[in-house]
C-alpha positions in Angstrom: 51.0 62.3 -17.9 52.4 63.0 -14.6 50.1 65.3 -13.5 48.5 62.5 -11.4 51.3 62.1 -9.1 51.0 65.7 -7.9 47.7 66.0 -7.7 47.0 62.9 -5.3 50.2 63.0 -3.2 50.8 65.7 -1.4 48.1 68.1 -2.8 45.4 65.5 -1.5 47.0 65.1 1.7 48.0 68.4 2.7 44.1 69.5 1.3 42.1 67.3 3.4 41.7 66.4 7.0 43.6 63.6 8.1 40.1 61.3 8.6 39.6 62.1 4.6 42.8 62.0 3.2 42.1 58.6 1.3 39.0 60.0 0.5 40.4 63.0 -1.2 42.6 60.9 -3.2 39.9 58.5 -4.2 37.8 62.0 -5.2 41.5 62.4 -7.5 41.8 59.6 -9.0 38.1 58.9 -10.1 37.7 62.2 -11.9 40.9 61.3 -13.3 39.4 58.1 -14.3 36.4 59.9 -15.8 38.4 62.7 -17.7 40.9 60.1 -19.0 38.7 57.2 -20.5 35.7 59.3 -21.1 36.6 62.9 -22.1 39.9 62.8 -23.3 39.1 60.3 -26.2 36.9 62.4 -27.7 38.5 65.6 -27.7 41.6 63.2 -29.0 38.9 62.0 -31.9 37.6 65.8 -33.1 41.3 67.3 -32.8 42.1 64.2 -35.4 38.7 64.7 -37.4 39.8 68.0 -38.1 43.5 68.5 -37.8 44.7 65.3 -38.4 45.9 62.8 -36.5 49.6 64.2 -35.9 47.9 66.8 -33.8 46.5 64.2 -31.1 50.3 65.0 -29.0 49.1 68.7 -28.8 46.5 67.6 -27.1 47.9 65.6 -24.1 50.7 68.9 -24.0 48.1 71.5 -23.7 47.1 69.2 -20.4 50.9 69.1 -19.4 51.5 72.3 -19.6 48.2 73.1 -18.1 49.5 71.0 -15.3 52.5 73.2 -14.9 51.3 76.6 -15.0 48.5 75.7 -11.8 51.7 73.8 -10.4 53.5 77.4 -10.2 50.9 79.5 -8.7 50.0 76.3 -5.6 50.1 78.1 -2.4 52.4 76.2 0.0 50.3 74.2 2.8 52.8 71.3 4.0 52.8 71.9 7.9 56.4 71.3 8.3 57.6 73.9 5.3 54.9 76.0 6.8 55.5 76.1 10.5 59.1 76.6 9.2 58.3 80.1 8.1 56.3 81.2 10.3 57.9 82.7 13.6 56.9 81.1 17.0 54.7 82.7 19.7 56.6 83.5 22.6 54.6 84.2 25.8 54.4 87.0 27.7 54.1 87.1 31.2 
């Protein structure tokens, strides 16, 4: 739900070395794959068992807002916004 686009654009890229960057994003987007079409329908199928099958939204917002809070607390790695901040060497001779 969105998540997906964060995760393997610039997280993947900026994680990875540049030989493995399509590699990282293939890592992303299979376990994706996985949690979406495996996983995720049956937690979707015991939330509605039991609570009905209103509830199944609360589901897919839990993972939202799961998304969100991890979102927050990322560490900033883009070279460009890093190298930014960080003050250049100067040589001393």
């Amino acid at each position: 739900l969105g998540n997906i686009a964060l995760i393997t654009g610039p997280i993947a890229t900026e994680s990875a070395p540049a030989g493995l960057i399509s590699s990282a994003i293939g890592m992303v987007v299979g376990a994706g794959e996985i949690f979406g079409g495996g996983v995720a329908p049956i937690i979707a199928g015991a939330v509605a068992q039991r609570y009905g099958i209103e509830n199944i939204l609360w589901v897919s917002m839990s993972g939202v807002l799961l998304g969100v809070v991890v979102a927050v607390f990322l560490r900033e790695t883009a070279p460009r916004k890093v190298g930014a901040a960080r003050p250049q060497a100067v040589a001393v001779r």
